[in-house]
C-alpha positions in Angstrom: -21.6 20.4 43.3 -23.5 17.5 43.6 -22.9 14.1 41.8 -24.7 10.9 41.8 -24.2 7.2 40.6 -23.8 6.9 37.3 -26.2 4.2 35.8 -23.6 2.6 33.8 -21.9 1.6 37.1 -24.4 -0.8 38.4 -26.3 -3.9 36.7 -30.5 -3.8 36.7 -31.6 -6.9 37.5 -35.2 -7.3 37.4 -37.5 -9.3 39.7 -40.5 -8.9 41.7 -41.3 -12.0 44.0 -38.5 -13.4 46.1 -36.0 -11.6 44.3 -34.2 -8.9 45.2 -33.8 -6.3 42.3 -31.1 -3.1 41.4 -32.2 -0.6 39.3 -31.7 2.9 38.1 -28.9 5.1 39.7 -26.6 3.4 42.3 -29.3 1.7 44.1 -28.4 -2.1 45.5 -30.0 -5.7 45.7 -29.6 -8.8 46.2 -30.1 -12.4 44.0 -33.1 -15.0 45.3 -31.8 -17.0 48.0 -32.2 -21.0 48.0 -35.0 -21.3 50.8 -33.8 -23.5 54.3 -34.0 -27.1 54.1 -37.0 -28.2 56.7 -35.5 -28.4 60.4 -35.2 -31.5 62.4 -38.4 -32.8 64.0 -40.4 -31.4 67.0 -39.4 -32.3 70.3 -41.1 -34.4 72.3 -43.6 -32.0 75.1 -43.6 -28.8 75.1 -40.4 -26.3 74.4 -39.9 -23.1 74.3 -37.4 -21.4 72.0 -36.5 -17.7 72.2 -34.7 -16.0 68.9 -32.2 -13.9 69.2 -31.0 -15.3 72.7 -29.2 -12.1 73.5 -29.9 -8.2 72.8 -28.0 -4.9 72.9 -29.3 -1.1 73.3 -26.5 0.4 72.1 -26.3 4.4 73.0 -30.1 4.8 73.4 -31.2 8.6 75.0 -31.6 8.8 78.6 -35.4 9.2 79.0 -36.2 7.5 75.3 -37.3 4.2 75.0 -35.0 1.4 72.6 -37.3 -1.3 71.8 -36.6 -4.6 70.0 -39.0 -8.0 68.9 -37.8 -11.1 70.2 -40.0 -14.2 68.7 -40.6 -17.1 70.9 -41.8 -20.0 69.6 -43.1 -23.7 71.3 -40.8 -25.9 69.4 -42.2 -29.1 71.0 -45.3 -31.5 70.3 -47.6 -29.9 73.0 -48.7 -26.9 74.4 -46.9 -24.7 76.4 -48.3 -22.3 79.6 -46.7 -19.1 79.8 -46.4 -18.6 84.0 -44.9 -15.5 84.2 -42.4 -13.2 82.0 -40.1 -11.4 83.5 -37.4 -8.8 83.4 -34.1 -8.0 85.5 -31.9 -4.8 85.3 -32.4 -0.8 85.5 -34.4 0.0 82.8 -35.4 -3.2 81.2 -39.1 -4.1 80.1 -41.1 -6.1 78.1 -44.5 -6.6 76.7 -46.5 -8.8 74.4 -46.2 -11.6 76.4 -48.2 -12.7 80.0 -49.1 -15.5 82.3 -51.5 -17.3 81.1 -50.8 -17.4 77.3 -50.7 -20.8 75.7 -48.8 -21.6 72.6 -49.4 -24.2 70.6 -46.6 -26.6 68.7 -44.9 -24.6 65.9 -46.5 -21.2 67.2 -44.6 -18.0 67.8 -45.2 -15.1 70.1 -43.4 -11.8 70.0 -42.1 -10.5 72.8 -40.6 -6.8 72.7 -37.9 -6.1 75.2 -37.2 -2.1 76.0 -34.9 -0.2 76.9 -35.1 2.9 79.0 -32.0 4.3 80.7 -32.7 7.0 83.9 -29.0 7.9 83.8 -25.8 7.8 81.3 -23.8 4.0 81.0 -24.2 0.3 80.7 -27.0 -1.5 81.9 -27.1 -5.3 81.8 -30.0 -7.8 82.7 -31.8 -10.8 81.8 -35.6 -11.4 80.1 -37.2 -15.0 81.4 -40.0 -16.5 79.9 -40.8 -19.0 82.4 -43.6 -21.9 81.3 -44.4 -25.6 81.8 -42.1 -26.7 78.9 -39.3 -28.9 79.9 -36.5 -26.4 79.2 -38.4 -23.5 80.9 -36.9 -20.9 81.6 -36.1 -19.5 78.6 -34.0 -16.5 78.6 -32.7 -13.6 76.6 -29.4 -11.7 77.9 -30.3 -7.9 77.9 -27.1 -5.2 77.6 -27.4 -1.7 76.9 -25.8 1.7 77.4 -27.7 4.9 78.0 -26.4 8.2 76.8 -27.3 12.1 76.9 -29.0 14.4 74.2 -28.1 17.6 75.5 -24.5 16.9 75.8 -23.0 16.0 72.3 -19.4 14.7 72.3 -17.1 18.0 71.4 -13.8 16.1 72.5 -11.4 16.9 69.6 -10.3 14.2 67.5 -7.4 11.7 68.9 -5.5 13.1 65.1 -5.8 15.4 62.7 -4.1 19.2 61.7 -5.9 21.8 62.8 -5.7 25.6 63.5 -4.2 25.2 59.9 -5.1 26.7 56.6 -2.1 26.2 54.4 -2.4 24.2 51.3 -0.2 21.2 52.1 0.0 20.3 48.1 1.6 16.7 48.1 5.4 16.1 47.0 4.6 14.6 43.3 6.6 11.5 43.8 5.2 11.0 46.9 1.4 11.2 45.7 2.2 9.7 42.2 3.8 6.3 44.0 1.3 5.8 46.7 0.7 2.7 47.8 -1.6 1.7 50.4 -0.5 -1.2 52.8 -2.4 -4.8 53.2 -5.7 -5.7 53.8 -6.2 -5.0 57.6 -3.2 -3.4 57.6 -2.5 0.7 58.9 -0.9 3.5 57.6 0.0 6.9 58.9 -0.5 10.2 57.0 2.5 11.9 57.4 1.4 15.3 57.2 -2.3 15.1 58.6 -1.1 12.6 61.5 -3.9 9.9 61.3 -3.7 6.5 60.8 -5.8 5.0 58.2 -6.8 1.3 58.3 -7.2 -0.4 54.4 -10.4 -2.5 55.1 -10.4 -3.8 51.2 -8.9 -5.1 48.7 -11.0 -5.1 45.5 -8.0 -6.6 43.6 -8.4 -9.8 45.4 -12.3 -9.6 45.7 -12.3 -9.4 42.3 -14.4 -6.5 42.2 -14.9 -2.3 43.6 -15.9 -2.6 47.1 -17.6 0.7 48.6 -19.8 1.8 51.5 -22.5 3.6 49.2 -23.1 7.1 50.6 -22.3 9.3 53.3 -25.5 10.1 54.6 -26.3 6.0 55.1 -24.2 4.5 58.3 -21.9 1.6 57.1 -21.1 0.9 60.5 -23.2 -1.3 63.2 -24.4 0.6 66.1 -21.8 -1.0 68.4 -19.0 -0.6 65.7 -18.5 -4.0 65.3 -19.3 -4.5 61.4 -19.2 -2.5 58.3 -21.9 -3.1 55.3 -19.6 -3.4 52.3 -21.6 -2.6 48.9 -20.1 -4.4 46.0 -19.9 -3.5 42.8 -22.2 -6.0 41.7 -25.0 -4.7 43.5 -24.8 -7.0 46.2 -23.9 -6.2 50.1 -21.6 -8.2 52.3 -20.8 -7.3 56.2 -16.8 -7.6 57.4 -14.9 -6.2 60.9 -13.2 -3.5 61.9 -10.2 -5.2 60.4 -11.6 -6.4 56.8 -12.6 -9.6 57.9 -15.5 -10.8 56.3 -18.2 -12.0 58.3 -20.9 -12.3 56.1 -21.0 -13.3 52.7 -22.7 -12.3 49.9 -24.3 -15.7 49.8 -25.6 -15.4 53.3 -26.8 -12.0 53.1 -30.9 -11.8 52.0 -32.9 -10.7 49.0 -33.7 -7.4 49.0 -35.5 -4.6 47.4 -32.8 -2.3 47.3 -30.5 -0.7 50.4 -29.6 -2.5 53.6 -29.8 -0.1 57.1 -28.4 -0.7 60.5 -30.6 -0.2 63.4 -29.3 2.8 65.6 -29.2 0.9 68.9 -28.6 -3.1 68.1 -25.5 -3.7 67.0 -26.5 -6.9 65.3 -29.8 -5.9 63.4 -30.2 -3.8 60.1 -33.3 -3.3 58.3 -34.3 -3.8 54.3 -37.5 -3.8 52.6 -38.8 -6.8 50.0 -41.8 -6.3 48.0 -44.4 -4.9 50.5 -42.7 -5.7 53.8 -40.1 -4.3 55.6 -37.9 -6.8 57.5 -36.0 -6.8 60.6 -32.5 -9.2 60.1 -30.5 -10.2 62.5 -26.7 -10.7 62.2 -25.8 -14.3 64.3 -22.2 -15.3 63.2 -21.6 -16.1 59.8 -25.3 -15.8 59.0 -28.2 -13.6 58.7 -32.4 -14.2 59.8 -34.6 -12.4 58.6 -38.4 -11.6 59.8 -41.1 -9.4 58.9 -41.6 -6.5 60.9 -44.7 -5.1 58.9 -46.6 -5.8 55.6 -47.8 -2.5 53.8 -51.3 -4.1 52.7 -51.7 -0.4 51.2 -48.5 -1.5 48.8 -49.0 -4.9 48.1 -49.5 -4.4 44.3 -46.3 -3.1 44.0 -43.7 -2.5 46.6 -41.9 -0.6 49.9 -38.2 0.5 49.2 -35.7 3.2 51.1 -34.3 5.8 49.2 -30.7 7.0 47.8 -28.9 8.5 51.6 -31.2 7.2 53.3 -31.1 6.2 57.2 -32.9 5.9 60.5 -33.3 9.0 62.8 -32.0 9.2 66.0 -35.5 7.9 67.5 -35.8 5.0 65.2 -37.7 6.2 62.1 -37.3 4.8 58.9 -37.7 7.3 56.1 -39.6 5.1 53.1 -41.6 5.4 50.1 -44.4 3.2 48.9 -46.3 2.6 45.6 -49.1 0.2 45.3 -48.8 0.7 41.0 -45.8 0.5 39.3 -44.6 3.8 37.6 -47.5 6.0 39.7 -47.4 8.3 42.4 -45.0 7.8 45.4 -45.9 8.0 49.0 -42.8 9.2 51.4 -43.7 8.2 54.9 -42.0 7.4 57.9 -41.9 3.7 60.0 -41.2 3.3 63.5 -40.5 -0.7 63.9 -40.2 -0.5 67.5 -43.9 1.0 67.4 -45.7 -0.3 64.3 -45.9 3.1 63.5 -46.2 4.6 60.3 -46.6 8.8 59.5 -48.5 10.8 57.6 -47.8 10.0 53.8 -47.2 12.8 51.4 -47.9 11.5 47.9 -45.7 13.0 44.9 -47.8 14.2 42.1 -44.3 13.2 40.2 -44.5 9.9 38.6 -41.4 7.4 38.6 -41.0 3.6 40.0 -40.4 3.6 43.5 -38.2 0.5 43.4 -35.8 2.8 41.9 -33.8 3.9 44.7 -33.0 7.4 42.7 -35.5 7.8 40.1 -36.9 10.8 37.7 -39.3 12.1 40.7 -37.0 11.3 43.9 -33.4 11.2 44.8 -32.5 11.3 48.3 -34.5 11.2 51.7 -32.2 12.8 54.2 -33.4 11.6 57.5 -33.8 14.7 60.2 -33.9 14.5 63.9 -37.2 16.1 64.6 -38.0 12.5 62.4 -38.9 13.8 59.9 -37.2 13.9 56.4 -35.4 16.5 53.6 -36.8 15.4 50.5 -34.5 15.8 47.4 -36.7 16.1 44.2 -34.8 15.6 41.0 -34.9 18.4 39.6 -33.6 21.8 40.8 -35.9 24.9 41.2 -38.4 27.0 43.1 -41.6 24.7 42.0 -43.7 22.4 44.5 -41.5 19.3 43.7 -38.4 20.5 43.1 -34.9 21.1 45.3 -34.7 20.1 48.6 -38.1 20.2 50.8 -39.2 19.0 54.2 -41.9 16.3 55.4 -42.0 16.4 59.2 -44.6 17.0 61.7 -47.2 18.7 61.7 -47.2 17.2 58.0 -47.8 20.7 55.8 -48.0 21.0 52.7 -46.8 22.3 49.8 -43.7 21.1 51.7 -41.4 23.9 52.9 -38.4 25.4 51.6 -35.1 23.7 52.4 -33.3 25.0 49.1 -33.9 25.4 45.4 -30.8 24.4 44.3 -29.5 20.8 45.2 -26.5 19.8 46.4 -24.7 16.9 49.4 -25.9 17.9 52.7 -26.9 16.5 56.3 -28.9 16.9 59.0 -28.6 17.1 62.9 -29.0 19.8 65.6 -26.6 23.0 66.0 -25.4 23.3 70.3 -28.6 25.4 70.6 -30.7 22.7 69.9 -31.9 24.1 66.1 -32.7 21.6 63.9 -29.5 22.6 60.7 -28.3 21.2 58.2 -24.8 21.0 56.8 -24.3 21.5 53.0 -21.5 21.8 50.5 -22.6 25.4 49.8 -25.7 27.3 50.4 -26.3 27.3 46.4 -29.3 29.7 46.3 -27.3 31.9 48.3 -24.1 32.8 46.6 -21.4 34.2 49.0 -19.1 35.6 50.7 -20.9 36.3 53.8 -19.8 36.6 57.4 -16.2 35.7 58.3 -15.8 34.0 54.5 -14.7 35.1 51.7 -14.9 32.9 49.2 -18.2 32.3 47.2 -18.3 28.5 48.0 -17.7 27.3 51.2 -19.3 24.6 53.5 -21.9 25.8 55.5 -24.5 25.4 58.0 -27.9 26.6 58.3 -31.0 26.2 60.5 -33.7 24.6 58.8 -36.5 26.5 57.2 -34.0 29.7 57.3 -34.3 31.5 54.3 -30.5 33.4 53.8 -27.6 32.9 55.4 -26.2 34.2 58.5 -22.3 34.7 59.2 -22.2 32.4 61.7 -23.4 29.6 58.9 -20.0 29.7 57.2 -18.3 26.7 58.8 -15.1 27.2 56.7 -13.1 29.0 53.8 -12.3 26.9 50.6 -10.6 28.8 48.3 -12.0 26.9 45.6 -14.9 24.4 45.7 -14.1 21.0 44.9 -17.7 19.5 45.7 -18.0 18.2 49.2 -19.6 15.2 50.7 -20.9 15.9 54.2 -22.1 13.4 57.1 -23.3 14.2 60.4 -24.3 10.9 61.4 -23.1 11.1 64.6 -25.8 13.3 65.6 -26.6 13.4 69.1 -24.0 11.6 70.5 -21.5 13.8 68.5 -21.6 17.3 67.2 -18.8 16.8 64.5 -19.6 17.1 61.0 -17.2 15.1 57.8 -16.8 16.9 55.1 -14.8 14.8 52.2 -13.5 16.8 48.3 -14.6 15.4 45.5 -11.9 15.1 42.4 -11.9 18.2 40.6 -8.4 18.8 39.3 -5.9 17.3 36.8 -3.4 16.1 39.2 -6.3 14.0 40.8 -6.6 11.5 37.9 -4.8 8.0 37.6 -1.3 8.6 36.4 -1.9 6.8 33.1 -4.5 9.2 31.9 -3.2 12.0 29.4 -4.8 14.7 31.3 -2.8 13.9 34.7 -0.7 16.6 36.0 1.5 16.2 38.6 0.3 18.3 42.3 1.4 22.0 42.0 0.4 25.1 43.5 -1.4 25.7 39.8 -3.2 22.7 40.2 -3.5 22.5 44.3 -6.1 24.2 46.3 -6.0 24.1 49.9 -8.3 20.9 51.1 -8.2 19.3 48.5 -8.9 15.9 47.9 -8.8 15.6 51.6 -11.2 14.3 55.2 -11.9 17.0 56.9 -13.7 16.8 60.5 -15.7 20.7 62.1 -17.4 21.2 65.3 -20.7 22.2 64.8 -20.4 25.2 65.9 -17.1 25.9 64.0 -17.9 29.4 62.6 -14.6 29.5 59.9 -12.6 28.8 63.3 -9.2 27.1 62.4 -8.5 25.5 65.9 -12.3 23.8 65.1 -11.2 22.3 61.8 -9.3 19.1 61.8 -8.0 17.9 58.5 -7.7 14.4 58.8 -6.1 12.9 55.9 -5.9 12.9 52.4 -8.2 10.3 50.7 -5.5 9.3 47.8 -8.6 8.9 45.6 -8.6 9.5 41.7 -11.2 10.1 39.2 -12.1 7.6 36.9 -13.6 10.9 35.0 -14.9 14.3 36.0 -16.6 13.9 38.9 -17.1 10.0 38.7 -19.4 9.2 41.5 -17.8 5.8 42.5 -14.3 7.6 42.8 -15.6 10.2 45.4 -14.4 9.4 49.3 -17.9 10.4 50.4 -16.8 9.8 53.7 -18.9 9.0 56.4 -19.1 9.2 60.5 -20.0 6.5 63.0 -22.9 7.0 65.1 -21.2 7.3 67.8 -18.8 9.5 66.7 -15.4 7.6 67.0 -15.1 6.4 63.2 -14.7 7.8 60.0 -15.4 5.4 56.9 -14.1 6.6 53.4 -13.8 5.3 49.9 -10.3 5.8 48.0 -9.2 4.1 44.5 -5.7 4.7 46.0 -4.8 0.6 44.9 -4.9 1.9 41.4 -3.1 5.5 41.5 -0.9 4.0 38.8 -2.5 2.7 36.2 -6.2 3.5 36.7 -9.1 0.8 36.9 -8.1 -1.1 34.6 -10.5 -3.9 33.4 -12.2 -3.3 36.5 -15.4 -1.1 37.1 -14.8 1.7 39.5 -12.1 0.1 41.6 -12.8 1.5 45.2 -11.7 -0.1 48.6 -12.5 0.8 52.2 -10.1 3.0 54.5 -11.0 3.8 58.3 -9.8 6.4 60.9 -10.6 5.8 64.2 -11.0 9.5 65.2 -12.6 9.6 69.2 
């Protein structure tokens, strides 16, 4: 069933202006920043300056457009001419910019630069802005790498046990002495066959480390860097090998979750008060600038939701409130576009800076761009369960289910817009080739029961599942990770702990496990990846959940796991989480 961040988990910290705020269930923030000293003086003439000085497109559709905002500003004394603006490379375009345009010391012009691919691969180029400045030209380095919709990735996993179904319970000294290896450093799971990277170590960092949800990438389009949420409420960004390359400290104020952009591996977006902001990752550091002001929201604020993340397209699903505590408007943004959707306003009340609050909980981003809306409450009424907000924009919103629980959404091989859940909990099995009454399953959106092709596979009991099919439409796998639900899953210092036994063992548990799409309760479909070593702190403890999640491209799988702490539990810590990745395609 579903769980959620507990409250007592995370610190509220309350600001409005300039400050980044965390309030209510599991949502983050960040602290005010001290603002940049003044730069050095204007150079002498005109100059041109272009920021960021290189782009990347990574995996945008063949025949979709990837577009991105480059600012260009006269750094000098004196005007500059714009003579001509220019592009190089299949695919590459730009707008916003043309001969003739003056810019005046200390101005800045956008410039967007898109992306187009007419066939699969890498593309490379170059955008000049060519003026009568001193340093003209100035130029941008273009990359990107086109990629098919109607060909998902179904290569099997590089690990994992499949055409399995035995419960594999683990040997109790083995799972009561666990220890994970270094930071950076790579184990292999000895009866699931993957190796599993440790990417934290919250002993050292002196606090839980986690990646927040797994519906909401953690991983930069290009799998380069990996947002770290900390238990403090604040975000960091490390490598692929649990490096850190941006601090706290030089991450910015926020009003609540940090999202990567789908194609540049360097930019994420966040809302403060009424603006949404696109930042750009350059080294050790982070620039933010504003992509749009919500005038409609500026007495209050613009925030994403709990599991929220872009679309494939690159929509952002949001929420809005111009008074504090009233109504709520969910809406979609495009950045690329300045585009916003049609707005459905709650009649709920709640504060939308709360990024789970007692009218909303999730906005589960769908790839017709639109969005699952998850009410808090469960139930057949207007604003309760899970609904949809898409186009054509109806309302009441339509029935996605009554009953709540983890799910996802993508596209089946056919091209039907599903979604993956824990359990179809209006629908009570066994159906088709199951036989069990809970069991993962997949359903085409808007369907109303169950098919027997929607049983993806047989658990013979139902530990809760987490479920991520972020790597929709490059990839047509689907992550489901078990949530803690038996004795022999808590710390070895709490009284209740028994040790793993075929009383206290059900197949899958505690354990990563990757599906095709189009699985149907097929064994050689099922990979089982690893076990997650993860305990609860207590009965379904949100923090102590894997909720592991994919890559967008498909070739990563990013989990939490306690596992540091099998033996004596959190201790004075909070949670006590760390990172693990498989590198699966």
């Amino acid at each position: 069933m579903a769980s959620h961040p507990s409250t007592n988990t995370v610190f509220a910290i309350v600001a409005l202006y300039g400050v980044g705020i965390l309030a209510g269930c599991g949502s983050a923030s960040q602290s005010y920043k001290t603002p940049t000293p003044p730069g050095p003086a204007p150079t002498a003439g005109a100059a041109l300056s272009a920021s960021p000085t290189s782009l990347s497109f990574v995996n945008v559709l063949v025949g979709k457009v990837g577009s991105q905002v480059v600012s260009v500003t006269n750094t000098g004394n004196a005007n500059a001419t714009i003579s001509s603006v220019s592009t190089s490379g299949a695919g590459f375009s730009v707008d916003g910019m043309s001969s003739g345009m003056i810019l005046e010391p200390d101005q800045v012009a956008s410039l967007t630069v898109s992306f187009s691919p007419t066939a699969l691969g890498s593309a490379t180029g170059t955008a000049t802005i060519t003026s009568d400045a001193a340093d003209s030209p100035a130029t941008v380095t273009l990359s990107g790498f086109g990629t098919s919709s109607t060909s998902p990735d179904l290569t099997p996993p590089d690990c994992g046990l499949s055409n399995d179904t035995t419960n594999h319970i683990p040997a109790a000294s083995a799972w009561t002495n666990f220890t994970p290896p270094a930071l950076g450093s790579t184990y292999t799971d000895s009866v699931y066959g993957c190796a599993v990277k440790r990417l934290t170590n919250s002993i050292a960092f002196g606090q839980a480390q986690h990646h927040y949800y797994a519906t909401i990438e953690p991983m930069s389009a290009g799998d380069t860097k990996i947002l770290v949420y900390d238990e403090d409420g604040f975000f960091h960004i490390i490598d692929l090998d649990g490096n850190v390359v941006v601090t706290e400290a030089n991450m910015p104020a926020t009003n609540g979750l940090v999202l990567w952009d789908r194609s540049d591996d360097n930019v994420f977006w966040q809302a403060q008060k009424d603006t949404l902001q696109k930042c750009t990752v350059s080294g050790s550091t982070t620039s933010c600038v504003t992509n749009h002001t919500f005038t409609e929201y500026s007495g209050y604020v613009v925030n994403f939701m709990d599991s929220t993340d872009m679309t494939p397209d690159g929509w952002l699903p949001m929420v809005g409130q111009n008074i504090q505590g009233e109504h709520i408007d969910v809406f979609l943004w495009n950045p690329a576009t300045l585009t916003k959707s049609a707005a459905y306003t709650t009649t709920c009340t709640a504060d939308a800076r709360t990024a789970n609050n007692s009218c909303l909980h999730k906005l589960i981003s769908t790839p017709n761009d639109g969005i699952i809306v998850e009410f808090t409450t469960d139930g057949p009424g207007l604003e309760q369960g899970n609904r949809l907000w898409e186009s054509p924009w109806t309302t009441p919103l339509p029935y996605v289910q009554n009953l709540t629980g983890h799910l996802d959404s993508g596209r089946d091989l056919s091209g039907n817009e599903v979604y993956a859940t824990e359990d179809p909990l209006d629908h009570p099995g066994p159906f088709g080739t199951c036989v069990n009454g809970f069991r993962p399953t997949l359903l085409i959106v808007g369907a109303t029961t169950p098919d027997g092709p929607s049983c993806m596979f047989d658990a013979p009991l139902n530990p809760g599942w987490h479920v991520s099919y972020r790597d929709w439409p490059l990839s047509a796998w689907i992550a489901f990770s078990a949530q803690g639900d038996n004795a022999a899953e808590r710390f070895n210092n709490d009284p209740s702990y028994i040790a793993p036994s075929a009383i206290t063992w059900s197949t899958y548990d505690n354990e990563v496990v990757l599906v095709r799409v189009d699985v149907n309760n097929n064994p050689t479909y099922i990979y089982r990846l690893t076990l997650a070593h993860t305990r609860n702190v207590n009965s379904n403890s949100y923090w102590s959940d894997p909720h592991a999640v994919l890559s967008f491209d498909g070739k990563y799988i990013v989990f939490d796991s306690n596992a540091a702490w099998d033996a004596t539990g959190c201790g004075s810590f909070t949670d006590c989480a760390d990172l693990y990745l498989i590198k699966i395609h």
